[in-house]
Phi, psi and omega in degrees: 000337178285311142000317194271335153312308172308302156333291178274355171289298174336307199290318176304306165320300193300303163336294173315299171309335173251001178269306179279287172330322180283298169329315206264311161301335185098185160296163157233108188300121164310143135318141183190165190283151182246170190323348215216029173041053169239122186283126189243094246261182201273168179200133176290142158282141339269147187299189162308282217270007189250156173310168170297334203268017152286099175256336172283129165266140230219184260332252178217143234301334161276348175224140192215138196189157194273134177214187167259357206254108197299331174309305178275018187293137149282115151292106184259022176258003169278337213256168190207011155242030151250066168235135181295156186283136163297177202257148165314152146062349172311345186076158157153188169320312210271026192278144205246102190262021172060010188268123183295000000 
């Protein structure tokens, strides 16, 4: 039993830490195609140039940037132009070996 204290004191610690680290970091803005169908890659909140308190990911499913505001949040499981273009020759059906 002496043992188990410590153990489960650890385990608490370590939780409460990664509870406050997820906090402390923000949401993560998907990568996605932009109006102008250039792939943009994703980024955690908050950025370099944003307040602490942008945590949120906020505008629209082609431009996407960090705020605060819960009101502006994006549902970003609505957008449906984050998925990467597959690699040329990457395999899959449509792969082509160009051979007769």
């Amino acid at each position: 039993m002496r043992g188990a204290v410590p153990m489960s004191v650890s385990t608490a610690v370590t939780l409460l830490l990664v509870v406050l680290d997820v906090q402390a970091s923000g949401e993560y803005c998907h990568g996605w195609h932009d109006a102008q169908g250039a792939w943009r890659d994703g980024f955690q909140c908050p950025e370099k140039i944003d307040s602490e308190d942008a945590i949120i990911c906020c505008g629209k499913c082609e431009l996407r940037y960090c705020c605060a505001s819960t009101e502006a949040r994006l549902d970003q499981g609505t957008c449906d132009n984050d998925r990467p273009e597959p690699e040329p020759g990457g395999g899959g059906a449509e792969r082509s070996d160009g051979g007769a």
